[in-house]
C-alpha positions in Angstrom: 110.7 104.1 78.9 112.0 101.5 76.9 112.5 98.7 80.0 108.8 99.6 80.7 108.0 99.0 77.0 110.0 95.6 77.0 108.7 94.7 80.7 105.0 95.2 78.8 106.1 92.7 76.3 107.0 90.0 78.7 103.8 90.2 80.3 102.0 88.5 77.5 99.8 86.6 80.0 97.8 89.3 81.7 96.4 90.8 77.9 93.2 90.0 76.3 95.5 88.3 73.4 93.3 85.5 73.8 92.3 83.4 70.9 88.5 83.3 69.7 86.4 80.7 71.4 85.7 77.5 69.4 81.9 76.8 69.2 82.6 73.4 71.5 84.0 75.5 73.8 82.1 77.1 77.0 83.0 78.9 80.0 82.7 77.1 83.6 79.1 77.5 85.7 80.2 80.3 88.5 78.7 77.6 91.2 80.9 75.0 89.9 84.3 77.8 90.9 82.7 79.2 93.7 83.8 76.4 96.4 87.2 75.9 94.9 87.8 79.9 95.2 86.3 80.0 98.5 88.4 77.5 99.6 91.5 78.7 98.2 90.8 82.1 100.2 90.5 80.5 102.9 94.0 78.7 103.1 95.4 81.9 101.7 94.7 83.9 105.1 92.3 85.9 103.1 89.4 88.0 104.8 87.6 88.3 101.1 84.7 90.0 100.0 83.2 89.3 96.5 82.3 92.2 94.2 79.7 92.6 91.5 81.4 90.9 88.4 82.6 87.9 90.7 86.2 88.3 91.8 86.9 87.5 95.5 89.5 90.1 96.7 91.2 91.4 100.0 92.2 95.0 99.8 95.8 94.8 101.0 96.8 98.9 100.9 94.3 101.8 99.4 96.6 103.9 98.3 96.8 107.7 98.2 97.3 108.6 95.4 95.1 109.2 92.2 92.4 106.5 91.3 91.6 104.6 87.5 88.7 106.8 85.9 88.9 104.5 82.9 90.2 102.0 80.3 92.4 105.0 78.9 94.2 105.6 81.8 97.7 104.2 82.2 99.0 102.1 85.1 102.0 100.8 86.0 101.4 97.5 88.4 103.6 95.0 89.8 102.0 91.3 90.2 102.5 87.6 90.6 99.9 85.4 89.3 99.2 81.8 90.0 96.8 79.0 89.6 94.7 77.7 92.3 97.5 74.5 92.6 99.9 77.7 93.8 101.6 77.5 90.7 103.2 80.8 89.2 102.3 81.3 85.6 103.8 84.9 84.9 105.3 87.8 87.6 106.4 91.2 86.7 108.1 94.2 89.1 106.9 96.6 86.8 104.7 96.9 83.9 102.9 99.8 82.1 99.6 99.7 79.9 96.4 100.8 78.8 94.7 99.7 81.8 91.9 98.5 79.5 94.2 96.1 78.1 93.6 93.7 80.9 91.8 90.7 81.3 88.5 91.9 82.4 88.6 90.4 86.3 91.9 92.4 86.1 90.5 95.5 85.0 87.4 95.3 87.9 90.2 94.8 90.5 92.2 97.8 89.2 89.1 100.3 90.2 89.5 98.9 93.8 92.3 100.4 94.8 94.3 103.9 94.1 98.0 104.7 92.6 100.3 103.2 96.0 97.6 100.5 97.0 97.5 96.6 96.6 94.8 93.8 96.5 95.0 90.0 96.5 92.1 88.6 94.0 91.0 85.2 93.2 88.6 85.8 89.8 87.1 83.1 88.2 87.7 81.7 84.5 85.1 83.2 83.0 86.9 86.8 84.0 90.0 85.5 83.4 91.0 83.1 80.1 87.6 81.3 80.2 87.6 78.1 78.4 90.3 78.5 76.3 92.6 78.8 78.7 96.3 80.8 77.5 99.5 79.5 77.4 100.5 78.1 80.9 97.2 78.3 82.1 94.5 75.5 81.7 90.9 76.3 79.8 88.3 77.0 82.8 90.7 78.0 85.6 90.0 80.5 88.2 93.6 82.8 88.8 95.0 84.2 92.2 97.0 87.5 91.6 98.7 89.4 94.1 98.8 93.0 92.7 100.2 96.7 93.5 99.3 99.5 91.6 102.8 101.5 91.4 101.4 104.5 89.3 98.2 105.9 87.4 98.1 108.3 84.9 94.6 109.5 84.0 93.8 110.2 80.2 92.9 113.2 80.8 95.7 114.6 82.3 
């Protein structure tokens, strides 16, 4: 429990610990990501589909095994995230949270697929860290993350 609880820590990246947006500050136009997402699919090998709130995504693995119901529920996820350049900002083999606690693209992917299962998603800033950007990642970029969803606990359990 406590490696889980330190691995959480490390992932400092993936949370909504975002600081407030300035009043100069505005999120990207979608049509201004769109080609540069579509385009990154593309030389990724991805067959993507785009959902609802705007993430592209390719459903790797289902899974089998029980499904997110809601922002309560607890999830343990491995992941490697990276800007559109193929940089890595932040990686983890194993983290726990709230799955609520994610950034909301995040959180929209995480109802895609069940406890075992994986997805690749590129979201867009405005689902992501928006124009003010966080730590290794510039304001108004559009993230890649590979993503496995190793357990779920539901709430109410």
């Amino acid at each position: 429990m406590k490696k889980s609880f330190l691995l959480m820590l490390a992932a400092p990246v993936l949370f909504l610990g975002c600081s407030k947006k300035s009043d100069t500050c505005s999120d990207q136009d979608k049509s201004v990501e769109a080609p540069a997402m579509q385009a990154f699919c593309v030389s990724q090998g991805l067959d993507y589909q785009v959902d609802n709130a705007g993430n592209y995504y390719q459903i790797d693995s289902v899974g089998t095994g029980p499904a997110v119901l809601s922002a309560s529920d607890t999830v343990v996820i491995s992941y490697v995230g990276k800007t559109l350049d193929n940089k890595v900002f932040d990686h983890a083999d194993s983290v726990m949270a709230y799955a609520g606690t994610f950034i909301p693209g995040f959180q929209y992917a995480l109802l895609k697929v069940k406890k075992g299962g994986g997805l690749q998603i590129v979201m867009p800033s405005y689902l992501a860290y928006g124009c003010t950007g966080n730590a290794a990642i510039p304001p108004n970029s559009p993230l890649y993350f590979q993503v496995k969803l190793l357990d779920v606990r539901n709430y109410k359990q």
